[in-house]
TORSEMI-375735 format. One record per residue (C-alpha): residue number from 1; residue in one letter; x, y, z. Coordinates in steps of 0.1 Angstrom, whole numbers, plus 5000, padded with zeros to 4 digits. Example, Ala and Ser with C-alpha at 12.3 -4.5 7.8 and 13.67 -1.06 7.14 Angstrom:
# TORSEMI-375735
+-----+------+------+-------+------+
: pos : code : east : north :   up :
+-----+------+------+-------+------+
:   1 :    a : 5123 :  4955 : 5078 :
:   2 :    s : 5137 :  4989 : 5071 :
+-----+------+------+-------+------+
***
This chain:
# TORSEMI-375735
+-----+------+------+-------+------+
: pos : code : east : north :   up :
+-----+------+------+-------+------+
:   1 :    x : 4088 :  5394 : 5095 :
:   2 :    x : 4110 :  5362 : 5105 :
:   3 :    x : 4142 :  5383 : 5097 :
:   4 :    x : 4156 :  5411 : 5082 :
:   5 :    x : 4185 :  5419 : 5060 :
:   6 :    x : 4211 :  5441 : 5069 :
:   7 :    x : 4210 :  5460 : 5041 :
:   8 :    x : 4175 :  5471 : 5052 :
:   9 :    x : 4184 :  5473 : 5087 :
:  10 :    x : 4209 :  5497 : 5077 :
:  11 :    x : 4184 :  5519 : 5057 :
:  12 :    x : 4157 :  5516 : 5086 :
:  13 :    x : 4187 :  5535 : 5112 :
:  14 :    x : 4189 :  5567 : 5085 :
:  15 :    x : 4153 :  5579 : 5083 :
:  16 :    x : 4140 :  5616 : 5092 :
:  17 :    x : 4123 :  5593 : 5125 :
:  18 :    x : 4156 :  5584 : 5136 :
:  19 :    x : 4167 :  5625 : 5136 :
:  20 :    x : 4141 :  5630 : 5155 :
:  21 :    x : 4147 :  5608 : 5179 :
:  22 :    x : 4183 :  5618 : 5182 :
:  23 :    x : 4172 :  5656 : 5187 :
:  24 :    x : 4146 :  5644 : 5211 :
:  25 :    x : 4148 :  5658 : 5248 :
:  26 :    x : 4135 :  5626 : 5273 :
:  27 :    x : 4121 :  5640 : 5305 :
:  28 :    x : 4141 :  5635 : 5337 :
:  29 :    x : 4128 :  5607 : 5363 :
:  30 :    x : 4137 :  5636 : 5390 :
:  31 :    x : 4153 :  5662 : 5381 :
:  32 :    x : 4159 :  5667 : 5421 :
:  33 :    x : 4180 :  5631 : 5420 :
:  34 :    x : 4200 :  5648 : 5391 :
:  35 :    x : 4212 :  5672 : 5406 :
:  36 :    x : 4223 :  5653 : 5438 :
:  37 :    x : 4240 :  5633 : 5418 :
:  38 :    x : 4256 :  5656 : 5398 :
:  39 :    x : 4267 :  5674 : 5434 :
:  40 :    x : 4279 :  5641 : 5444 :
:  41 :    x : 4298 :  5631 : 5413 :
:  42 :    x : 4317 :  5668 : 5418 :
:  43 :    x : 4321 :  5665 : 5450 :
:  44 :    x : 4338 :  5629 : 5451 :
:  45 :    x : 4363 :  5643 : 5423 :
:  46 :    x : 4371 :  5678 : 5440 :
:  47 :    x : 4373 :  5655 : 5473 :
:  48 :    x : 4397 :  5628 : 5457 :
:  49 :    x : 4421 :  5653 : 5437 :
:  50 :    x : 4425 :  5677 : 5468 :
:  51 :    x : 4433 :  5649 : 5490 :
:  52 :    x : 4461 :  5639 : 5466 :
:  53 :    x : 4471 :  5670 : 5460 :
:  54 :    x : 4480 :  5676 : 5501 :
:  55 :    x : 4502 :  5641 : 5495 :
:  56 :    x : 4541 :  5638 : 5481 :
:  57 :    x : 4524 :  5619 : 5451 :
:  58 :    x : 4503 :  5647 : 5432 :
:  59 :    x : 4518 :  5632 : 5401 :
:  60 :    x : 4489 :  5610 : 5403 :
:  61 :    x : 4462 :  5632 : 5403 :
:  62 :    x : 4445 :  5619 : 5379 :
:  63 :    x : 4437 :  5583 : 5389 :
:  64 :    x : 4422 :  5596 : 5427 :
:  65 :    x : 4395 :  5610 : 5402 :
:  66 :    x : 4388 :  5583 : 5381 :
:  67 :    x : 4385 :  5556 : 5415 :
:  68 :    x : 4358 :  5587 : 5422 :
:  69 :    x : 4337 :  5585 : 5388 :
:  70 :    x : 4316 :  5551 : 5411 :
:  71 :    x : 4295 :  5576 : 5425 :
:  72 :    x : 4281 :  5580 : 5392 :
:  73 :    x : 4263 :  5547 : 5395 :
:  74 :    x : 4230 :  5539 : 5411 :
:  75 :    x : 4215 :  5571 : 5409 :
:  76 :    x : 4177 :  5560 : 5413 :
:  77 :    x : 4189 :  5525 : 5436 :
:  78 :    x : 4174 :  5524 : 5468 :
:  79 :    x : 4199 :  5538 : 5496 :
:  80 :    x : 4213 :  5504 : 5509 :
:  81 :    x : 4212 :  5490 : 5470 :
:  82 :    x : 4231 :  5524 : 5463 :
:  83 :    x : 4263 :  5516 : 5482 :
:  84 :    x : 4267 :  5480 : 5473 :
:  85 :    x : 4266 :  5492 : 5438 :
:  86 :    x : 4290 :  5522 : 5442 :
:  87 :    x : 4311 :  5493 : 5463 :
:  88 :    x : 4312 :  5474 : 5432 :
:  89 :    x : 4320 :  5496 : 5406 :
:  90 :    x : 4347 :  5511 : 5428 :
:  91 :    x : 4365 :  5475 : 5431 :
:  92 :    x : 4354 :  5474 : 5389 :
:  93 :    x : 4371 :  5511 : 5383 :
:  94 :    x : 4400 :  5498 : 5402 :
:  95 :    x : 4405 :  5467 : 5389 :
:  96 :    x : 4406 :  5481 : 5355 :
:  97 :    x : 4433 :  5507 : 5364 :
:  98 :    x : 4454 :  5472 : 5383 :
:  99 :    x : 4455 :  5449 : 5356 :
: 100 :    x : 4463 :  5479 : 5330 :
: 101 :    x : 4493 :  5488 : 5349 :
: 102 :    x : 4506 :  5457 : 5358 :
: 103 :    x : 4505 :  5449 : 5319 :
: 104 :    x : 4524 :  5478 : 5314 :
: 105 :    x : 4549 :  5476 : 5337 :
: 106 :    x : 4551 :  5437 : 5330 :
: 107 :    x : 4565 :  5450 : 5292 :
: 108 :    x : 4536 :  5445 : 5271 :
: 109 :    x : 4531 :  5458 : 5242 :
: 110 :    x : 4510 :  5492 : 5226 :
: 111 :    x : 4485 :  5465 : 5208 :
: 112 :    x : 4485 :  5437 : 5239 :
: 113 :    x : 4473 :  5466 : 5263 :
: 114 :    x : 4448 :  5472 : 5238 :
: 115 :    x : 4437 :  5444 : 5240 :
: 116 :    x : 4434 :  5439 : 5273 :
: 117 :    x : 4411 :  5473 : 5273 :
: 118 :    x : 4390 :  5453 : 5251 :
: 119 :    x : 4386 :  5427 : 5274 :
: 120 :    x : 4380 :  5447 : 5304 :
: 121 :    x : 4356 :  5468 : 5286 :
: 122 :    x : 4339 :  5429 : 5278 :
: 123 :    x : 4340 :  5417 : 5318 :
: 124 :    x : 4327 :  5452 : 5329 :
: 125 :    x : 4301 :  5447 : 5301 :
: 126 :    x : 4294 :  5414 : 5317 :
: 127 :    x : 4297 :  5422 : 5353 :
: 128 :    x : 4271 :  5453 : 5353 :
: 129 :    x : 4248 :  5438 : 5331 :
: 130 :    x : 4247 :  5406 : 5358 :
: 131 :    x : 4247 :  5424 : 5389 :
: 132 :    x : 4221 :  5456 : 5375 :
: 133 :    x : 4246 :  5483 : 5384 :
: 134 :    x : 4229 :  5501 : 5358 :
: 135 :    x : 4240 :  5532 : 5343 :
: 136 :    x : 4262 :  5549 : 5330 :
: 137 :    x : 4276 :  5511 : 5322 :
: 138 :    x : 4307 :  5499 : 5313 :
: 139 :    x : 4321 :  5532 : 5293 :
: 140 :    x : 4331 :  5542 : 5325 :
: 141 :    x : 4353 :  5514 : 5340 :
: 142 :    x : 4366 :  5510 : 5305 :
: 143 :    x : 4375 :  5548 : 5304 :
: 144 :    x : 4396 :  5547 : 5340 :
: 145 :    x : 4412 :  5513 : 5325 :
: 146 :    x : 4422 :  5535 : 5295 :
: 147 :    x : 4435 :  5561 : 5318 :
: 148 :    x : 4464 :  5536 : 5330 :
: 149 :    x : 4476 :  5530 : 5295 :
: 150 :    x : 4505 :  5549 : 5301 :
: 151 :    x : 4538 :  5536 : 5302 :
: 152 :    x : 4545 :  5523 : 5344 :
: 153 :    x : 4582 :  5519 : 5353 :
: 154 :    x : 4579 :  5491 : 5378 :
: 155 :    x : 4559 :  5474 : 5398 :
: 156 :    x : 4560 :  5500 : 5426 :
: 157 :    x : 4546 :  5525 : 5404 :
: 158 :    x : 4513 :  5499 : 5393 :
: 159 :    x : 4505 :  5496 : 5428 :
: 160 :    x : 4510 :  5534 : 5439 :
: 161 :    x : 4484 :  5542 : 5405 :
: 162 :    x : 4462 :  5512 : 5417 :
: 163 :    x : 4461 :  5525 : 5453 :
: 164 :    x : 4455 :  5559 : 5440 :
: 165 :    x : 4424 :  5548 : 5422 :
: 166 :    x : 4408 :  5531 : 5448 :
: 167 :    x : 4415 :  5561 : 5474 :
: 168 :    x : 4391 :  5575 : 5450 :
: 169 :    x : 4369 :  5550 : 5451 :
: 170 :    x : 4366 :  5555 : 5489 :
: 171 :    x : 4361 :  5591 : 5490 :
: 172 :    x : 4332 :  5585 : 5460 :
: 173 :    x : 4320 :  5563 : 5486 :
: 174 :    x : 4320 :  5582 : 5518 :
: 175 :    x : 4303 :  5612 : 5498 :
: 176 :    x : 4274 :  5591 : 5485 :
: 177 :    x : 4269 :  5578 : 5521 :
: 178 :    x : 4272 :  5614 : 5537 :
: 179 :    x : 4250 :  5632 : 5518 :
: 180 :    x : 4227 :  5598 : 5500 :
: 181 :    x : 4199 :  5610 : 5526 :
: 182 :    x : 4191 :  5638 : 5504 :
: 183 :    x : 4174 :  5613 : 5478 :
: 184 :    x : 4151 :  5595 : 5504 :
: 185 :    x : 4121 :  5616 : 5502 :
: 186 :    x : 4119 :  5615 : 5464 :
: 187 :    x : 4128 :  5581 : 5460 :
: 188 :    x : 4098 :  5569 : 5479 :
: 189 :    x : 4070 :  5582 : 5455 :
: 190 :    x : 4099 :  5579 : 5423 :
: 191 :    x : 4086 :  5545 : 5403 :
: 192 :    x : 4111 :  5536 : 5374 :
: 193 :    x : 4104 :  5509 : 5353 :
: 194 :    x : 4128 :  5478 : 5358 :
: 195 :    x : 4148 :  5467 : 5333 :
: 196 :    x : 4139 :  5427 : 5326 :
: 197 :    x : 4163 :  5400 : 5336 :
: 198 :    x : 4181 :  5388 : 5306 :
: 199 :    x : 4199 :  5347 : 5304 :
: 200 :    x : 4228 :  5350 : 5313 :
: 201 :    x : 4240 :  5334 : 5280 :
: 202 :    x : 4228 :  5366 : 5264 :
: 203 :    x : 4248 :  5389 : 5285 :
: 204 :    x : 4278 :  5366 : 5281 :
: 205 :    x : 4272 :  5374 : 5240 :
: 206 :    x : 4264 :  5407 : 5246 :
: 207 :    x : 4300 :  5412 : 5263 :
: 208 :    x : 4316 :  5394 : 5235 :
: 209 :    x : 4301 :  5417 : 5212 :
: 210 :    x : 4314 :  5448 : 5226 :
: 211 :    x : 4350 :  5432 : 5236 :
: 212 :    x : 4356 :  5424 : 5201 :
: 213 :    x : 4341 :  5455 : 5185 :
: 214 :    x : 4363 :  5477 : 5210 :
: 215 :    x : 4396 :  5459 : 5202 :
: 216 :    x : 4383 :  5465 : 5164 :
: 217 :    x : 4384 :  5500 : 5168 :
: 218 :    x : 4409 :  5507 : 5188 :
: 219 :    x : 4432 :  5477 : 5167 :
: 220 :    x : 4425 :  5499 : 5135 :
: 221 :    x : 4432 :  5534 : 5148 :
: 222 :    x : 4463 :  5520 : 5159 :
: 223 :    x : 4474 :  5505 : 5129 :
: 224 :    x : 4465 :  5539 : 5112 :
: 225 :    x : 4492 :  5559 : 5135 :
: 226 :    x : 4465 :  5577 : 5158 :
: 227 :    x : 4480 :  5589 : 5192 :
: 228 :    x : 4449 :  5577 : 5214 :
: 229 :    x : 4436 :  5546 : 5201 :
: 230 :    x : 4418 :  5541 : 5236 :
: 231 :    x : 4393 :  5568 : 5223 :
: 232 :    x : 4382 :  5554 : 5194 :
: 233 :    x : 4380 :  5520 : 5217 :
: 234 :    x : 4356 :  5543 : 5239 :
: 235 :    x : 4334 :  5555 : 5211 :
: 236 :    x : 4328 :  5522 : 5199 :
: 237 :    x : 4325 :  5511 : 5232 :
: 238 :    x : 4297 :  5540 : 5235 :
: 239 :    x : 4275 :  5528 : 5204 :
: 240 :    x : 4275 :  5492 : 5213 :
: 241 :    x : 4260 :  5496 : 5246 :
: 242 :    x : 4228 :  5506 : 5238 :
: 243 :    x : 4201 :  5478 : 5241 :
: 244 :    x : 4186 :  5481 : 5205 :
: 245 :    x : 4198 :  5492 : 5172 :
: 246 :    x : 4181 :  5525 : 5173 :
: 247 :    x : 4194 :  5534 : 5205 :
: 248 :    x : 4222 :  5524 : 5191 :
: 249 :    x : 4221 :  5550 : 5164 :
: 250 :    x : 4210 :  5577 : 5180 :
: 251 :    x : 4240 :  5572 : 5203 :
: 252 :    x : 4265 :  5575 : 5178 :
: 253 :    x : 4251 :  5609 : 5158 :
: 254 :    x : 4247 :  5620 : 5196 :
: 255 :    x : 4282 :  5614 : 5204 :
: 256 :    x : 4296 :  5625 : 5175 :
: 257 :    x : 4279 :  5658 : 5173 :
: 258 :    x : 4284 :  5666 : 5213 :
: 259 :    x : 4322 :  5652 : 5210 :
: 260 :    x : 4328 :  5682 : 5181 :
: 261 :    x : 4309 :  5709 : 5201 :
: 262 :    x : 4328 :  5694 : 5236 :
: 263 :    x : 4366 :  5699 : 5221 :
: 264 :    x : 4362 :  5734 : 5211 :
: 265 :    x : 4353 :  5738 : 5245 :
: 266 :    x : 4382 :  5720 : 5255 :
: 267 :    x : 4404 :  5739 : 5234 :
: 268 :    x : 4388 :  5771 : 5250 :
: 269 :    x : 4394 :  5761 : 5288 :
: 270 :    x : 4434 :  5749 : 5277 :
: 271 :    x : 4439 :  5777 : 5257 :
: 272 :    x : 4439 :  5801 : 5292 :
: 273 :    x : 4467 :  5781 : 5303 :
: 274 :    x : 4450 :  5773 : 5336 :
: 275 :    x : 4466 :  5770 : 5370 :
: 276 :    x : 4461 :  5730 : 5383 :
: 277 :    x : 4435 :  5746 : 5407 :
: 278 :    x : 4415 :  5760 : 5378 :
: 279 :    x : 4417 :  5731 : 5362 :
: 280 :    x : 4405 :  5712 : 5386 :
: 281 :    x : 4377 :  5731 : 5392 :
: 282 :    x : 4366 :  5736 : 5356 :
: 283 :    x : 4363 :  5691 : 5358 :
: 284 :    x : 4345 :  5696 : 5386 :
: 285 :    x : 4321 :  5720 : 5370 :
: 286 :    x : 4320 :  5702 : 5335 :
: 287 :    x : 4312 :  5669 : 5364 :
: 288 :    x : 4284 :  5683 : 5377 :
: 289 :    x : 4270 :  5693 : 5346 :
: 290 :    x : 4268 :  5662 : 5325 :
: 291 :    x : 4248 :  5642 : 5352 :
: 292 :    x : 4222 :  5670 : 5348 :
: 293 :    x : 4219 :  5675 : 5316 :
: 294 :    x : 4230 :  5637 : 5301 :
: 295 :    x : 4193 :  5622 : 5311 :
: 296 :    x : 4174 :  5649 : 5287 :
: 297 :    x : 4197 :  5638 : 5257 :
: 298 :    x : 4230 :  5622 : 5254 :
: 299 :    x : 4244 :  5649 : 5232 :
: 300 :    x : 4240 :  5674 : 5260 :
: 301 :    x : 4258 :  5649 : 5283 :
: 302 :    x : 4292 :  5647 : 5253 :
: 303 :    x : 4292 :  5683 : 5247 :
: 304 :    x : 4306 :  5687 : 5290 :
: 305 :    x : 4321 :  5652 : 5299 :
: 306 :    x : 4344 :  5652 : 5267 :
: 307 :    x : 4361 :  5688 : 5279 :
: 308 :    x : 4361 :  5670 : 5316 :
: 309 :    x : 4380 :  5644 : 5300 :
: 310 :    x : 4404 :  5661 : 5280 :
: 311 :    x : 4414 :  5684 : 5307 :
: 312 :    x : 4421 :  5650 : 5331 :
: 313 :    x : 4438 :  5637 : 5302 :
: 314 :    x : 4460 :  5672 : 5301 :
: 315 :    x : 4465 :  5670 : 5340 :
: 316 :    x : 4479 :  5635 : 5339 :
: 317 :    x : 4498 :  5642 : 5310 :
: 318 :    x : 4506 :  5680 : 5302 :
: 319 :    x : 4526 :  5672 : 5272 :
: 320 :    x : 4498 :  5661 : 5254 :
: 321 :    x : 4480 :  5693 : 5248 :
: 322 :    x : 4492 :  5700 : 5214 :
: 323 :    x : 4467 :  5690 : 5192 :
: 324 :    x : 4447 :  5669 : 5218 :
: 325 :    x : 4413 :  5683 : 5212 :
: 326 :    x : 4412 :  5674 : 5173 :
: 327 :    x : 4426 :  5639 : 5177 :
: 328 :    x : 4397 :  5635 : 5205 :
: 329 :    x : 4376 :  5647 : 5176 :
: 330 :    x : 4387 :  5620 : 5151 :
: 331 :    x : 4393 :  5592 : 5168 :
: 332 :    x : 4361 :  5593 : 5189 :
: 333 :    x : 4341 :  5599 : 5152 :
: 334 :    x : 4362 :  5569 : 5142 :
: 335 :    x : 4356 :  5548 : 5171 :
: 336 :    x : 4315 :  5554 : 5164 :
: 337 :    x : 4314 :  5548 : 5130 :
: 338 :    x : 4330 :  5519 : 5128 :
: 339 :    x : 4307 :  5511 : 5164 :
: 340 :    x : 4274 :  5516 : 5144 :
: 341 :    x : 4290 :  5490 : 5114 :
: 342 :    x : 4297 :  5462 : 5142 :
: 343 :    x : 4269 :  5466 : 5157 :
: 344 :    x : 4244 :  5466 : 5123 :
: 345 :    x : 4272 :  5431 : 5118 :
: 346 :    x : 4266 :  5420 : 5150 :
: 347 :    x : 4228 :  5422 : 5150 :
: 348 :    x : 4207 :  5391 : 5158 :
: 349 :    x : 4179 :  5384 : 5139 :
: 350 :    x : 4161 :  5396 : 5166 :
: 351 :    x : 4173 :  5429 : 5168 :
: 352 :    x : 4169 :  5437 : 5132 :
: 353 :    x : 4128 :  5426 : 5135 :
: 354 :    x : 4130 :  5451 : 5167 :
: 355 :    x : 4138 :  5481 : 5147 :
: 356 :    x : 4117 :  5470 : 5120 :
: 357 :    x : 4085 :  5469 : 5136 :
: 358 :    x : 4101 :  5501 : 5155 :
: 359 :    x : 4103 :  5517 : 5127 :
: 360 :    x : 4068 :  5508 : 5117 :
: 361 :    x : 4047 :  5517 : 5148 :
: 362 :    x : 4040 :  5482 : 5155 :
: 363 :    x : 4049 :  5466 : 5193 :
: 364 :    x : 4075 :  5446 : 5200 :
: 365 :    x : 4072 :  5409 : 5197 :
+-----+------+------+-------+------+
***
């Protein structure tokens, strides 16, 4: 079993086992951590959009809130290891919203910002991979990055949007550091196991693999007329992170099939033509919900963070609404499929003998 063909790769990731694992409910390490962090997460974006709100620049609501998504990292790090990391991905989250603005308001083009997302998506790869920042990864940086996309008149308006988003990133900060005591106790008798160091060669491919399967997707669904090529950049994003090709797959059926149930919930909270106040407080709810329910099965955890986003998406950009929810449907399927072909293309020899003897029972080599 020296290597396998991609043609039977590709038959080995659509077996009954491989529903089964996809409809398979993992235990929580602590189901007492999730729910800190899910308070945490909610409270960091109620925090960061209030405090904007109070301010003369409430038109950037949205980018206070996506400096706040660090305090979804570092979950299970011990307490001092937890605010380096959410220190990091703040300055990663921020950075990503910095050099998408300046691009934008430096007159680049629809396809060169693209591009650039795939390369931030690439670095982020890179940079938590290198540093163990862990999860939820680089979706999320490359997510805020996406959230700048929109056209910036100057280069007073970059900075304000850049500011914004690391004002965020501080009040994520302050509210994992306030309330980060609450994990102590459990974290003591908590052993996870620890992911094993990888050459940094192979993270270096790794990130190349993602950058150019991003800028794939998100190159084709513009090139096809799609309004939000960023999302299918996202959901390919979301497929090619997973460390094996089986994770992989389950991945992209999970996203897929919580993305559809997620926009009709979408289009249920938009539909009641919300007040920015109940808005704000249905992404806040949907916030705390997907850290709690996202460890048992990633499904559970696309069926509330892709309302959370669409409703951001609506608050940064009300005109959008019409119509959003489907093309969130279409373009995220697109952005998987096409994830789960680059990443069967992408596969080392390696991976493909993983999944084999995956498939068959046996241990890994």
């Amino acid at each position: 079993m020296n290597d396998i063909s991609r043609r039977r790769t590709a038959r080995h990731l659509v077996t009954l086992r491989q529903l089964c694992e996809v409809i398979a409910l993992t235990p929580q390490p602590s189901l007492r951590i999730a729910l800190i962090a899910g308070g945490q997460a909610a409270l960091s974006a109620l925090a960061a959009t209030l405090l904007i709100c109070a301010t003369p620049w409430q038109h950037l609501i949205a980018f206070p809130a996506l400096g706040a998504l660090a305090s979804l990292f570092g979950r299970y790090a011990p307490v001092q290891r937890r605010m380096t990391i959410v220190t990091i991905c703040a300055a990663l989250l921020t950075g990503g919203v910095l050099l998408q603005s300046l691009a934008s308001s430096a007159g680049a083009s629809p396809v060169e910002r693209l591009l650039l997302l795939a390369l931030i998506a690439g670095g982020a790869t890179l940079a938590i991979a290198h540093w163990r920042l862990g999860g939820p990864g680089p979706i999320i940086v490359t997510f805020a990055s996406a959230g700048a996309l929109g056209p910036v008149a100057s280069w007073h308006a970059a900075a304000e949007q850049t500011l914004a988003a690391a004002a965020g990133g501080a009040v994520a900060w302050v509210v994992c550091r306030i309330t980060d005591r609450l994990r102590s106790a459990e974290l003591e008798v908590l052993v996870l196991p620890q992911a094993p160091h990888r050459p940094f060669r192979h993270e270096v491919i790794a990130a190349g693999r993602i950058a150019a399967g991003t800028a794939a997707a998100a190159l084709i669904a513009q090139a096809a007329g799609w309004p939000h090529p960023s999302w299918a950049a996202i959901g390919a994003l979301a497929v090619l992170q997973g460390a094996h090709l089986h994770v992989t797959m389950s991945r992209a059926l999970q996203r897929m099939a919580g993305t559809l149930v997620g926009v009709f919930l979408a289009w249920a909270v938009l539909a009641q033509d919300l007040p920015l106040w109940g808005l704000i407080a249905a992404v806040v709810l949907f916030q705390f919900v997907t850290e709690v329910v996202i460890g048992y099965n990633y499904a559970l955890g696309q069926i509330t963070v892709t309302p959370m986003a669409l409703i951001m998406t609506y608050i940064a950009a009300p005109a959008t609404a019409v119509g959003m929810p489907v093309e969130r449907a279409l373009e995220s399927i697109l952005g998987v499929a096409l994830g789960i072909v680059f990443a069967v293309l992408f596969s080392t020899a390696d991976d493909r003998v993983y999944l084999a003897r995956h498939r068959e029972g046996q241990p890994a080599p």
